[in-house]
C-alpha positions as CSV (number, residue, x, y, z in Angstrom):
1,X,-11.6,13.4,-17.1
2,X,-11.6,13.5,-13.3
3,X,-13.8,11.1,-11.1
4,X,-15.6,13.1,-8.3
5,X,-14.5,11.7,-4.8
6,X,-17.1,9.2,-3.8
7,X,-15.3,7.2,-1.0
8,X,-13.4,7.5,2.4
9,X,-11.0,4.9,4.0
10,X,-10.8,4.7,8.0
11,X,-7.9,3.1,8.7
12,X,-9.1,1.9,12.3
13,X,-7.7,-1.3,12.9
14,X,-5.1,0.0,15.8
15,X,-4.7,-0.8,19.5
16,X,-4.8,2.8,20.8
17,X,-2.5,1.3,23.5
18,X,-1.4,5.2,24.8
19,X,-4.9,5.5,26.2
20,X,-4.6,2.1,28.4
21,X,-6.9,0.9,30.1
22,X,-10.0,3.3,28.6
23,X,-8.7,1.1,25.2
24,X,-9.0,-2.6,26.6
25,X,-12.5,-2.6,25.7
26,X,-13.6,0.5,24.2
27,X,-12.2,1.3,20.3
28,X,-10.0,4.5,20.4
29,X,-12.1,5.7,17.7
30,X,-14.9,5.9,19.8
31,X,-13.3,7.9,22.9
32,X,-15.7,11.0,22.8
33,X,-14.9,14.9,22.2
34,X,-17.2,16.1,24.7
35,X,-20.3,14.2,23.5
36,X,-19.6,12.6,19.8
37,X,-16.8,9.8,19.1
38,X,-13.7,10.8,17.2
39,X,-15.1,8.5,14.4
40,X,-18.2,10.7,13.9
41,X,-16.1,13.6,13.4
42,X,-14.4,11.9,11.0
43,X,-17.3,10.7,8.7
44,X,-18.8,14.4,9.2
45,X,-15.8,16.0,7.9
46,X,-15.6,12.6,4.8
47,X,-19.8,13.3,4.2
48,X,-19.3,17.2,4.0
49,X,-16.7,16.8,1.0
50,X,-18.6,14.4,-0.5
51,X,-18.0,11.0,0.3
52,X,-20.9,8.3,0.4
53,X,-18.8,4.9,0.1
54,X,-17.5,4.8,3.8
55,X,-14.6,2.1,4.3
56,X,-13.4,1.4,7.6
57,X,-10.4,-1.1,7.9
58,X,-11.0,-2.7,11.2
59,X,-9.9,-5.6,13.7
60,X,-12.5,-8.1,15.4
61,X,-12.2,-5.4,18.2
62,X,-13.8,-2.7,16.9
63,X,-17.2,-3.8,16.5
64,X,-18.2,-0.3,18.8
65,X,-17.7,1.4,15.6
66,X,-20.0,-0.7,13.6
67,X,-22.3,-0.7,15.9
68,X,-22.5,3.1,16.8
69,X,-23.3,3.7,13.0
70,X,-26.2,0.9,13.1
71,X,-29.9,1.8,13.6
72,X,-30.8,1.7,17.4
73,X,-34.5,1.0,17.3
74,X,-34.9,0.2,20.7
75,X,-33.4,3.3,21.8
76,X,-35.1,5.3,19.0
77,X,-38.3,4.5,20.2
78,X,-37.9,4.8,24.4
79,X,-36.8,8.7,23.1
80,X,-39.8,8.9,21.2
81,X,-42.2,7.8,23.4
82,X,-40.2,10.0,26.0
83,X,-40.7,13.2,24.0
84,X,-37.0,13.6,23.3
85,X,-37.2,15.0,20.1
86,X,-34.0,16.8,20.4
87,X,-32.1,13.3,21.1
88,X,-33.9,11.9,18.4
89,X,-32.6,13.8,16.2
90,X,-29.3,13.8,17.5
91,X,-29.2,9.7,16.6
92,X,-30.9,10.3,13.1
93,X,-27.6,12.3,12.8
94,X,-25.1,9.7,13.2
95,X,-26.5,8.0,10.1
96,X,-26.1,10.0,7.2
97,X,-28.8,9.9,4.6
98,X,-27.3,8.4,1.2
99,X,-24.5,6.8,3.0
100,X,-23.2,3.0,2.4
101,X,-20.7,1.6,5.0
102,X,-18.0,-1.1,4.2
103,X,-16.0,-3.5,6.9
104,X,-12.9,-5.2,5.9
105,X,-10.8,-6.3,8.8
106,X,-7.5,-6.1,8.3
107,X,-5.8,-9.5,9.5
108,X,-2.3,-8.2,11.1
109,X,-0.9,-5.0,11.7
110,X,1.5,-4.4,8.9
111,X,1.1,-0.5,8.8
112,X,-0.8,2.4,7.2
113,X,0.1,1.4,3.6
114,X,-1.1,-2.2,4.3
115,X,-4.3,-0.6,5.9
116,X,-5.2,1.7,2.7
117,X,-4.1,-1.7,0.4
118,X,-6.7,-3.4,2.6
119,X,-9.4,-1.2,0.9
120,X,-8.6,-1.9,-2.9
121,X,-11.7,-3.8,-3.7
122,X,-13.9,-1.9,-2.0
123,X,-12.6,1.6,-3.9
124,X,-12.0,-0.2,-7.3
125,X,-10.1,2.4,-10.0
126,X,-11.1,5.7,-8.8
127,X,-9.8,8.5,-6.1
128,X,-10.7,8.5,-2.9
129,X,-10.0,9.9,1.0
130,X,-8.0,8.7,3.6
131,X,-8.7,9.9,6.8
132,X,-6.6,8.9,9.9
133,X,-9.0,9.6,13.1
134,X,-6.7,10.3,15.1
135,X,-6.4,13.6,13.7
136,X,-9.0,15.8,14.5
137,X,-9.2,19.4,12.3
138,X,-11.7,22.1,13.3
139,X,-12.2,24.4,10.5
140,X,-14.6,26.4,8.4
141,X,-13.9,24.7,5.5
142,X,-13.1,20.6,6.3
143,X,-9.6,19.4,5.5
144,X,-11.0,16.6,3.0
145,X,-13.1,19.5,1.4
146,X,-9.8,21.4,1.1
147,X,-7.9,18.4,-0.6
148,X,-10.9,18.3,-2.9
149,X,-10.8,21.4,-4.2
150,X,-6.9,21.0,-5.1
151,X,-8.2,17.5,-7.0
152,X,-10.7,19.0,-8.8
153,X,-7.9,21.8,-10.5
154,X,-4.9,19.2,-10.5
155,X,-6.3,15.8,-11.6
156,X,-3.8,13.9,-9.3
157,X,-3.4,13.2,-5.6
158,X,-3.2,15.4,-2.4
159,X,-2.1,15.3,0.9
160,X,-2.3,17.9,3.8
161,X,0.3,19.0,5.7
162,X,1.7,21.6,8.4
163,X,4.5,22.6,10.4
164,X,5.9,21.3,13.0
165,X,9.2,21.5,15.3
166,X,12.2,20.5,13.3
167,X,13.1,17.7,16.4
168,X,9.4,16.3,15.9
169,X,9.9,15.0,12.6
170,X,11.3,11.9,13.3
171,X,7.7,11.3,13.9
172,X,6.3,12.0,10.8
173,X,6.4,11.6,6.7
174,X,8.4,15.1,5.9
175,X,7.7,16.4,2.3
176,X,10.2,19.1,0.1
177,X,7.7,21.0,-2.2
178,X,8.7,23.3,-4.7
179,X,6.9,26.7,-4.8
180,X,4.1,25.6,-6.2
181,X,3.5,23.1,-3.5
182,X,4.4,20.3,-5.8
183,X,6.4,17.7,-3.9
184,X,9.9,17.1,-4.8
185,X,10.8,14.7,-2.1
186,X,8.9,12.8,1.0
187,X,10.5,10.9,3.7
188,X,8.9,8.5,6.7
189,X,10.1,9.6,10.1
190,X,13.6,11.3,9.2
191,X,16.6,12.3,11.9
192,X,15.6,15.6,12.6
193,X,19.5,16.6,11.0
194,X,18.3,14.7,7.7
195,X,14.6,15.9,7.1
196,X,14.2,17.6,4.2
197,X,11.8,20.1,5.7
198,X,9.7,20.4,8.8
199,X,6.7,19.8,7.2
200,X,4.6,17.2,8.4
201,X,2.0,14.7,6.6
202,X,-1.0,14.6,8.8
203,X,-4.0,12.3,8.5
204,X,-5.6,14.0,5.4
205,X,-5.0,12.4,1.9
206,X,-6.8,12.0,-1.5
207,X,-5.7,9.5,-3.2
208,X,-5.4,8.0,-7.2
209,X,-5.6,4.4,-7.2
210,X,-2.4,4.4,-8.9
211,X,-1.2,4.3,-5.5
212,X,-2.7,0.3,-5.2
213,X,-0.2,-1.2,-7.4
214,X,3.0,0.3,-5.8
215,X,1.6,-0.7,-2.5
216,X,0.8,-4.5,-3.3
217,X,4.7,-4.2,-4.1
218,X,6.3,-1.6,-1.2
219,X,8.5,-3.5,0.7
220,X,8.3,-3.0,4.7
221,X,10.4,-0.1,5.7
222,X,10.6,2.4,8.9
223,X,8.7,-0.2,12.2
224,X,9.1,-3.0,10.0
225,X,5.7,-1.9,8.2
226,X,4.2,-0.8,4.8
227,X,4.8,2.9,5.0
228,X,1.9,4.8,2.6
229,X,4.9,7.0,2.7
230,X,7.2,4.6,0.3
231,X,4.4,4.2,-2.3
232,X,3.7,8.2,-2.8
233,X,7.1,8.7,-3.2
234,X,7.4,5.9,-5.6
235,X,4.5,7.6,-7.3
236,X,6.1,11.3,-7.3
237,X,8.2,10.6,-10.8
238,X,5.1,9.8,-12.6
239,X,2.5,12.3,-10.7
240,X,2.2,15.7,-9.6
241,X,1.6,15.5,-6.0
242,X,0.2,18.7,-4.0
243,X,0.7,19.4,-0.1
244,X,-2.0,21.3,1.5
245,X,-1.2,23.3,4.3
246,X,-4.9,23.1,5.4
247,X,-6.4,25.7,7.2
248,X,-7.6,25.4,11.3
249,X,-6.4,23.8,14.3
250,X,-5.1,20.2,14.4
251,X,-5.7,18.2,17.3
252,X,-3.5,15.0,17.4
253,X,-5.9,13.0,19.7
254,X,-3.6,10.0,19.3
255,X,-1.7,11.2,22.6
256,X,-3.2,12.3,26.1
257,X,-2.2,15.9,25.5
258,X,-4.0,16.5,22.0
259,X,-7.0,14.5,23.1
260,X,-7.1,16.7,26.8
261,X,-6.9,19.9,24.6
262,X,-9.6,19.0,22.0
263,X,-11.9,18.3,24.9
264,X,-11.5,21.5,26.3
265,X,-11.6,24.0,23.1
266,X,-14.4,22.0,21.8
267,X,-16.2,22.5,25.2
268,X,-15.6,26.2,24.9
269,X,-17.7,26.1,22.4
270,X,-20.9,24.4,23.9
271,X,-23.4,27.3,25.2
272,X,-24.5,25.0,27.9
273,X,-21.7,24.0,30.0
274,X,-19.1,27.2,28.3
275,X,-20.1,29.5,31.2
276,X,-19.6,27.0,34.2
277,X,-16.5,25.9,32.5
278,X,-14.7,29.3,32.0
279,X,-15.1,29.9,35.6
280,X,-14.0,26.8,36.8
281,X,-10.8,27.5,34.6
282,X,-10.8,30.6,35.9
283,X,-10.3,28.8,39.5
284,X,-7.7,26.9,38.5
């Protein structure tokens, strides 16, 4: 019988050292899209496909995050008493009703594998999300929503994927899939000459926690780190795994370019400063 998805990992415990010097004291999670962090986006999108057990692996560092999804009475009440209703409501927001958050730091940066093996006591023996921030997906229907749906028809674990240049994916885990979007075959960061494909993991998974035990013994491969990569394709001959190629628009806010772009489309959409912005743009 399948368990419903209860629980998200952040894996958040990086330097963000591309957005130097905005990242010497400020998480990169917490750079804004317009108005709202990355990492609010990204519990949005985990709360919307059900999640309630929110796990964020974190460094000493990142406190921001913590601390942007604590109760601010202080503030609460000045917009109270101000008649900012509006705002108010804005910060009941961040907090999702229902929600429980979990911190466990994660002591040296040995990759994303190590990162999601960082969160085994905290998930215990049941599925659950991984959600790389960086990655921000505007759709409809949410990514992890997407992945869901796959779980609850396949039983066994998910990831999302998409296309991307064939010389990019040196930069990525490249999956083979067979025509059912089973995977036959997934590599971290291939020659672009080697790669099975050019289709690219991005930060989306769902996850059995059969994947704990192959971590706690994946030796360190590509960068010298635990690849999540090595232990799904040491899962592969005893699981069917899926690729999603989820629907909308990726933004990889993990570089100046995707971040830049995000900002903008995502200011299109705000009634209050669209108008003011198209004609600037228009000037340029």
């Amino acid at each position: 019988m399948k368990s419903k998805v209860n629980t998200a990992v952040f894996p958040v415990a990086g330097r963000g050292t591309r957005f130097l010097p905005a990242t010497k004291a400020i998480p990169k999670e917490m750079l804004p899209i317009v108005d709202k962090p990355l990492i609010q986006y990204a519990v949005e999108e985990a709360v919307a496909a059900g999640a309630t057990r929110l796990v964020f692996i974190t460094h000493r560092s990142k406190g921001a995050i913590e601390r942007h999804f604590q109760t601010n009475y202080e503030l609460e009440s000045i917009l109270k008493d101000s008649g900012k209703e509006a705002l108010l409501e804005l910060l009941h927001e961040t907090v999702p009703p229902g929600v429980r958050f979990y911190y466990v730091e994660q002591g040296e940066p040995l990759g994303l594998g190590h990162a999601v093996l960082c969160a085994k006591e905290v998930v215990g023996n049941e599925p659950f999300f991984v959600h790389l921030p960086d990655d921000l997906i505007r759709s409809d229907l949410g990514c992890l929503s997407e992945l869901s749906e796959i779980y609850e028809e396949t039983g066994a674990s998910v990831i999302a994927v998409e296309p991307v240049p064939q010389e990019r994916t040196s930069s990525y885990g490249v999956v083979d899939i067979d025509e059912r979007s089973v995977l036959k075959q997934i590599v971290e960061k291939p020659d672009p000459k080697e790669a099975p494909s050019n289709l690219a993991v991005v930060g989306r998974y769902l996850l059995t926690p059969d994947i704990f035990d192959l971590l706690e013994r994946t030796q360190r491969g590509a960068g010298g780190e635990i690849q999540l990569t090595d232990a799904i394709a040491e899962l592969l001959p005893t699981q069917e795994i899926t690729a999603c190629r989820f629907s909308g628009i990726r933004y990889d806010c993990g570089n100046k370019y995707g971040y830049v772009t995000a900002n903008l489309d995502l200011a299109l959409e705000q009634e209050d400063i669209r108008a003011a912005l198209q004609e600037h743009l228009k000037q340029l």
